[in-house]
C-alpha angles and dihedrals in degrees: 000000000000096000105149094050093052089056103049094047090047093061093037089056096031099087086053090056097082094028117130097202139017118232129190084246101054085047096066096047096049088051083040080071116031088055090058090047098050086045078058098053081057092246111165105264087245099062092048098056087040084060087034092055087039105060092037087065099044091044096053091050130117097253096050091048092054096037117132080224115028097180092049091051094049091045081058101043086053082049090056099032086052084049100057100044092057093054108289091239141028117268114206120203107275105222096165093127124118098275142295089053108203122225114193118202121209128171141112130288114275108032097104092264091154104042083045093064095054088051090047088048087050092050090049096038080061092058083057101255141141116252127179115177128192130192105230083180099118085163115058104060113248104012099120085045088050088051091047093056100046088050083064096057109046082037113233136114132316124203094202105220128174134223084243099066132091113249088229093051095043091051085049094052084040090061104041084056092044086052094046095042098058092238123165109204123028116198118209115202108195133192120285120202118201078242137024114264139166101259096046081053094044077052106060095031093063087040084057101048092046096048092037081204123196092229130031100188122193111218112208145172114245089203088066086076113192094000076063095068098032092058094046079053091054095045086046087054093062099028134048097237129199117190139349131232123205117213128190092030086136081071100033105107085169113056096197097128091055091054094048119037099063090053095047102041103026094237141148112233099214108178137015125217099224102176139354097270119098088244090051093102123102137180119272110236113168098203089056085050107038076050092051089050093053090049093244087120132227103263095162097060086044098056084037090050094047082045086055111031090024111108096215095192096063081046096055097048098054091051089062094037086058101038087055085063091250117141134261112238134184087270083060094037089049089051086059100043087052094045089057092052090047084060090046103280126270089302093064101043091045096061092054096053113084127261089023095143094054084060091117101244087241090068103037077053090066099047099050124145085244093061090048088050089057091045088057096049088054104052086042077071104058129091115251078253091051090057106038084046118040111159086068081072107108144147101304092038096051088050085055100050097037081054090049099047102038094243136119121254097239083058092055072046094066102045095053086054093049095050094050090054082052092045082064102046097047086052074067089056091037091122096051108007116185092352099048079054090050095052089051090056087057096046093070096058132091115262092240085051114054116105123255126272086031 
């Protein structure tokens, strides 16, 4: 996420980090740079010279000129500038509305709205509320089928609605259900149109005065870039909006829709779609991002992540398995492959640690999600001997589970050697295992900031 970005800012800012002393001239060629990266990153000419603008007046300042350490102040005052432009703080949805409290989703065809509105239902779902959510899309085939099945998957309520009907009457039906069912919380999924016309518009705006929702969230693709942001500004336009969503951040290298939609709209983005599972949607906070962008990684979301997605029994297990002496096999090695794509996979936890953007591409290569997917197939094909034992794995065996699994041996090859390479480096951990890491992890937080129950 945002990779290209955090490279480009990260040599633009590299030859200030062992000055001794900040001129007006290094300055501007730092800004000189860091203006073409972030028009790279596809961020609205008008945001750019704002943060331009912006870091010029706080560089040039007193405080900067006389600072012990001029780069690293500069590298914080982009931190904050970038903070700031995406929101300052994180805004939560405000539900305090006598229930059930109505979210409307608007957005174009095509940004994962849908999908959007099953991860926001799990997420609430989580807080312990009642959602119920309806499809008010008679146009795209299937998408009330698609919300219906996704309803059934995360497990909460469904409002059946038809392509016949009318989108008024079904969020009228909607409500009334909502109402007589005790829920808590009604989603409203709306059309989407592959461009912005006047009847789509004429739509959403007599859905709205009819729901009166809470929140009227705009669902947008953060690949679209700058149209990204321009769109968000016309739908804020003819709605009151509330709030944005960003979906498809997990495959944005460029970041130019996060820097950009909060200053041209005015509004809050509340949540980011970080992957294609219904679990896959995380809080917005400017400052961790600010810090991701700037390669000083997220550390807070990670430990809060592992706090979340981590099974800490598993975990705990293995920490007194191996404390007892006893060895780490493939089972051990398969509980841990499956707890890291619960947290989003390698990808994901990569780009929160710091200095994540200076990893050489060669070695984030080797360490892909795919990789770890094939790793998985393959020990999916042993037998429970296989794995507790691993050294019994030799030339006929590896045939056979490179046959089970569809992969190649040198592939079954690879993973032994990998593991072998693990089973060393949990001998390190041997007297605390998952949960001595995970402490670690909270140790480098701040004491305010450590998530509940550490």
């Amino acid at each position: 996420m945002f990779d290209n970005l955090t490279k480009r800012l990260d040599g633009a800012l590299q030859r200030l980090r062992g000055t001794g002393k900040i001129t007006e001239s290094n300055i501007e060629a730092t800004l000189r740079e860091i203006r073409v990266a972030l028009l790279e990153a596809d961020v609205t000419l008008s945001v750019v010279k704002t943060i331009i603008e912006d870091i010029k007046s706080h560089a040039l300042g007193e405080k900067v000129l006389r600072s012990l350490t001029p780069g690293q102040e500069l590298i914080k005052i982009v931190n904050d500038v970038l903070t700031n432009i995406m929101g300052a703080r994180n805004d939560d949805l405000d539900l305090t509305a006598q229930p059930p409290a109505v979210i409307l989703m608007a957005g174009l065809q095509g940004s994962g709205k849908t999908t959007t509105v099953a991860k926001l239902a799990k997420h609430l779902k989580k807080q312990g509320k009642q959602v119920l959510v309806a499809s008010c899309d008679i146009y795209r085939p299937a998408a009330i089928e698609q919300l219906e099945r996704l309803a059934e998957v995360i497990e909460v309520d469904f409002f059946a609605s038809h392509s016949h009907e009318e989108p008024v009457k079904i969020a009228q039906q909607a409500l009334q259900a909502a109402k007589q069912q005790n829920q808590d919380v009604l989603i409203v999924d709306t059309a989407g149109r592959l461009h912005i016309d006047d009847e789509m518009m004429s739509e959403i705006k007599a859905l709205h005065k009819y729901l009166n929702p809470i929140e009227t969230l705009f669902i947008v693709d953060s690949m679209t870039g700058q149209d990204a942001a321009n769109t968000a500004k016309v739908f804020h336009e003819a709605l009151p909006l509330t709030g944005v969503i960003l979906t498809k951040v997990d495959g944005d290298s460029r970041g130019g829709a996060a820097l950009s939609v909060r200053q041209i709209t005015g509004k809050p983005i509340k949540f980011l779609g970080v992957g294609e599972k219904t679990d896959a949607l995380e809080p917005f906070y400017p400052d961790r991002m600010a810090s991701r962008i700037l390669g000083m990684g997220d550390i807070v979301s990670l430990v809060e992540q592992a706090h979340e997605k981590v099974d800490h029994k598993k975990a705990e297990k293995l920490a007194k398995k191996l404390k007892k002496g006893h060895g780490f096999n493939l089972q051990d090695f398969l509980d841990q492959l499956q707890q890291m794509r619960n947290m989003g996979g390698i990808t994901s936890l990569l780009s929160k640690l710091p200095g994540a953007g200076q990893i050489p591409s060669a070695m984030k290569n080797q360490v892909s999600d795919d990789m770890f997917k094939t790793y998985e197939a393959i020990i999916n094909s042993m037998t429970s001997q296989e794995r507790r034992f691993p050294t019994i794995i030799k030339g006929s065996r590896k045939r056979r589970i490179a046959l089970g699994s569809g992969k190649e041996i040198i592939e079954v090859n690879s993973l032994l050697k990998k593991f072998t390479q693990m089973e060393k480096m949990m001998r390190k951990f041997s007297r605390g295992g998952m949960s001595k890491m995970m402490k670690k992890m909270q140790g480098m937080l701040p004491p305010d900031r450590s998530p509940p129950g550490f």
